[in-house]
C-alpha positions as CSV (number, residue, x, y, z in Angstrom):
1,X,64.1,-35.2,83.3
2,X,62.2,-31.6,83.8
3,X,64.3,-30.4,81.1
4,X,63.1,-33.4,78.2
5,X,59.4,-33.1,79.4
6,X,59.5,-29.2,78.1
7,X,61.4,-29.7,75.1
8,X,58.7,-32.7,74.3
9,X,56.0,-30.4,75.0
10,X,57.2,-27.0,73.3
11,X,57.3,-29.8,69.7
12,X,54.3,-30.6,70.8
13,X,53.0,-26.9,71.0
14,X,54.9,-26.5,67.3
15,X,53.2,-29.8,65.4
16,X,50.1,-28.4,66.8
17,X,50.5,-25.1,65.5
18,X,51.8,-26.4,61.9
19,X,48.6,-28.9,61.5
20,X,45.9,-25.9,62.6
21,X,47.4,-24.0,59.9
22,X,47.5,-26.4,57.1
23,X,43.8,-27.0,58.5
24,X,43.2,-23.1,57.9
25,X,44.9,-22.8,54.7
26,X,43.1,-26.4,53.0
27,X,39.8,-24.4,54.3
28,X,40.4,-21.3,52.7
29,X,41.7,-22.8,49.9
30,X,38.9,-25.2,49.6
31,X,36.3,-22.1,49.8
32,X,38.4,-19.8,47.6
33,X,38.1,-23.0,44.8
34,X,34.3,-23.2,45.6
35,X,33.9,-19.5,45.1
36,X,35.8,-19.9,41.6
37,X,33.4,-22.7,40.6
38,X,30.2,-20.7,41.4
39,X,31.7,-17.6,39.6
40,X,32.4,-19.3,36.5
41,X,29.4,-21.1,36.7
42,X,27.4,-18.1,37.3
43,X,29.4,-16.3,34.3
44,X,28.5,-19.8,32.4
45,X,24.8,-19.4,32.4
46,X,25.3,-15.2,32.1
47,X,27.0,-16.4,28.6
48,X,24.5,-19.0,27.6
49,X,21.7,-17.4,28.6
50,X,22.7,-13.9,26.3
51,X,24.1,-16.4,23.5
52,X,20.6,-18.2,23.8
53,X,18.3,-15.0,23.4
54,X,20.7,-13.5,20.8
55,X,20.1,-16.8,18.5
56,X,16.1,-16.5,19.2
57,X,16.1,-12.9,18.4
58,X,17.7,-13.5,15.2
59,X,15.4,-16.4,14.3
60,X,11.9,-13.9,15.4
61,X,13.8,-11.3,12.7
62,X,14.6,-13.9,10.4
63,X,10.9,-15.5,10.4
64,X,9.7,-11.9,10.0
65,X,11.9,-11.4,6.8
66,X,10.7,-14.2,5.3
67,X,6.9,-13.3,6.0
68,X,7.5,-10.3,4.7
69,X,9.6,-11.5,1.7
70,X,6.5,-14.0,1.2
71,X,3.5,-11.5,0.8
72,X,5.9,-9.5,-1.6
73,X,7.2,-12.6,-4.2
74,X,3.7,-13.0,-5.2
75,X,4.2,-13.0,-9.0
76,X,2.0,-12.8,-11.5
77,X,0.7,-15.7,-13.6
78,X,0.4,-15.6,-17.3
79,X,-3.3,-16.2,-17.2
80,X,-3.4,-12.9,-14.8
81,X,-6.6,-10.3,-15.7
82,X,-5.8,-6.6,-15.2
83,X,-8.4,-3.9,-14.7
84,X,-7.7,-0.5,-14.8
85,X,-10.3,2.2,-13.4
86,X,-9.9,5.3,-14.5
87,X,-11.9,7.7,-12.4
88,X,-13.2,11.1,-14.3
89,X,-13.6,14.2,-12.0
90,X,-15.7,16.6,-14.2
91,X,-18.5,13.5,-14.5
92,X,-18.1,11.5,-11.7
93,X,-17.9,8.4,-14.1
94,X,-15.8,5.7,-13.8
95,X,-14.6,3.5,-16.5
96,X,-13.3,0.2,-16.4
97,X,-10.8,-1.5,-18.9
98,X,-10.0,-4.9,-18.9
99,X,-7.0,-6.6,-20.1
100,X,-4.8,-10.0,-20.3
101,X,-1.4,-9.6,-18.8
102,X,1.2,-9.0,-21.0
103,X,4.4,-11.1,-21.4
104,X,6.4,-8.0,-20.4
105,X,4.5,-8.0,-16.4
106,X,4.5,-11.9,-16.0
107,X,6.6,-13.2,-13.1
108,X,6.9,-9.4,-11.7
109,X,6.0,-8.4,-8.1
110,X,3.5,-6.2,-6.6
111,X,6.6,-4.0,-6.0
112,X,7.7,-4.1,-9.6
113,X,4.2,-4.0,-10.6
114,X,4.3,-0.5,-9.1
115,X,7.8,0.7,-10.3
116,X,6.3,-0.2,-14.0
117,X,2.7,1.5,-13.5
118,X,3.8,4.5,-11.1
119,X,0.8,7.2,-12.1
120,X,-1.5,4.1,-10.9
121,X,-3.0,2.8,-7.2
122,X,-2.9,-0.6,-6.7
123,X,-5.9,-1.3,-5.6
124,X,-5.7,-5.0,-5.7
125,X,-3.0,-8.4,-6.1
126,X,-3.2,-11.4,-6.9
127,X,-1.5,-13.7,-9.1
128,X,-4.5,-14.0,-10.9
129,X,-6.3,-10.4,-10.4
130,X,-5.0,-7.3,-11.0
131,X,-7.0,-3.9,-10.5
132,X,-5.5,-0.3,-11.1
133,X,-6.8,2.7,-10.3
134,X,-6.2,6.5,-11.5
135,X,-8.2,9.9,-11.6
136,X,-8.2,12.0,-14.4
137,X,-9.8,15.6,-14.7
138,X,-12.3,16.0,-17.1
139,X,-14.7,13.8,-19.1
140,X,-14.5,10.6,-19.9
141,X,-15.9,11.1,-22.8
142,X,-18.2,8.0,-23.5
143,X,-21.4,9.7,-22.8
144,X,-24.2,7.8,-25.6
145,X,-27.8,8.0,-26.1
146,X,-29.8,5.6,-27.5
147,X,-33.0,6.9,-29.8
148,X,-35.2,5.4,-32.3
149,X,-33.7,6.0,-36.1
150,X,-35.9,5.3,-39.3
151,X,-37.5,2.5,-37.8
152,X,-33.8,1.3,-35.7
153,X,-31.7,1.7,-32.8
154,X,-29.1,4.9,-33.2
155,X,-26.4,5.5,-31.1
156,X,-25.3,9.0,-30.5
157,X,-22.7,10.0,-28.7
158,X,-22.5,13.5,-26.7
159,X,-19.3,15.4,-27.8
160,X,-17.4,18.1,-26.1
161,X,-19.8,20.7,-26.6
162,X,-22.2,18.3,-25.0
163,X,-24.1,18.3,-28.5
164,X,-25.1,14.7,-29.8
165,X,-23.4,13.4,-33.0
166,X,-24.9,10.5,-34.6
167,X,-22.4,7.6,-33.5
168,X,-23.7,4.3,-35.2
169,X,-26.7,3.2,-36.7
170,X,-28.0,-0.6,-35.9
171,X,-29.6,-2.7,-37.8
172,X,-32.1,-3.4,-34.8
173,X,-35.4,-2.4,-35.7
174,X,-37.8,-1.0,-32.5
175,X,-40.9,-3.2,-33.9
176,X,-40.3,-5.6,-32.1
177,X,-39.4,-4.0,-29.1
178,X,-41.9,-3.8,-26.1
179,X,-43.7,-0.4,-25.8
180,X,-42.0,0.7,-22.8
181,X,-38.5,0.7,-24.6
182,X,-39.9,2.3,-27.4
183,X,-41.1,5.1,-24.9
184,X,-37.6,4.7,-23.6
185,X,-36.0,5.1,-26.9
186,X,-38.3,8.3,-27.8
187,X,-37.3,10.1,-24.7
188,X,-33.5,9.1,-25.5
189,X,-31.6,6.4,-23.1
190,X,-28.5,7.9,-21.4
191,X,-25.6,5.5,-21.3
192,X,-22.5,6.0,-19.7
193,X,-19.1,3.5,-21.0
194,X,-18.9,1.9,-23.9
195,X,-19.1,-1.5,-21.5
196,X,-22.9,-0.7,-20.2
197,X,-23.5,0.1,-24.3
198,X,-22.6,-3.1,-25.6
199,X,-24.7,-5.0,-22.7
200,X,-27.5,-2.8,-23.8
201,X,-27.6,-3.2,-27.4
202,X,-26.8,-7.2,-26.8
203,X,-29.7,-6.6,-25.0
204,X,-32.2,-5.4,-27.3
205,X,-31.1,-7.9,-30.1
């Protein structure tokens, strides 16, 4: 009887011992499967969260192409004005020229613009409004003076020896002219471009 109470209790010792340790092992495997989760979770969001700020970095470089791609595929329009100003060094004048854009520069870019008209600054562009600017060393060589003439306007022009050589003679006659242009046109009226000449003389007629 002694003898079948401690075989019932040393089974009873080993069922013990076999249900703690499936207990341990569910545990550990239940926390080892928990860590795995929260790892690869963890790694998830790492991966996202790169991918995510990859993708926006590219769209901030993108947007900046296209800005930039925007402010240079301005082109110019056929009814475009150019004006180039041509600055003289020897007498400080500068001369404007004005022209309608030619077939050749219509539809071009600012950057083509450039590669066509290298020598040249761009000072300003538009579609519409083009101005060009260069310096050149010595005169520009449209000094005039306007003096009275038998009676009418003349309009003399100052060559290289700075001597003035009768340029044109008018048909304006100074009798009708107020008396302080005639004192004007006695003393000789100093013109610079052939631009300020014509206002002048549409002036006086």
């Amino acid at each position: 009887m002694k003898k079948n109470w401690l075989i019932a209790l040393i089974f009873a010792f080993i069922f013990l011992g076999i249900a703690v340790g499936i207990m341990f092992i569910r545990n550990k495997i239940k926390i080892s499967e928990q860590n795995l989760v929260e790892n690869t979770n963890e790694t998830l969001f790492e991966a996202v969260t790169d991918e995510c700020e990859e993708e926006w970095q590219e769209i901030e470089e993108q947007a900046k192409l296209e800005v930039q791609s925007n402010v240079n595929e301005e082109k110019i329009s056929p009814n475009c004005l150019i004006t180039f100003k041509k600055f003289y060094n020897t007498c400080r004048h500068t001369l404007n020229q004005y022209i309608s854009v030619p077939e050749t520069l219509v539809n071009k870019t600012q950057i083509e613009l450039q590669e066509e008209y290298k020598d040249w600054k761009i000072e300003d562009f538009s579609s519409t409004q083009i101005i060009l600017y260069r310096e050149y060393e010595g005169e520009c060589g449209e000094h005039y003076i306007l003096r009275e003439n038998d009676g009418k306007i003349a309009i003399y022009k100052m060559n290289e020896n700075n001597t003035e050589v009768l340029f044109e003679q008018t048909e304006i006659a100074i009798d009708y002219l107020t008396e302080a242009d005639k004192i004007e046109l006695k003393d000789g009226i100093h013109i610079n471009g052939k631009e300020r000449l014509n206002q002048l003389i549409e002036d006086f007629e």
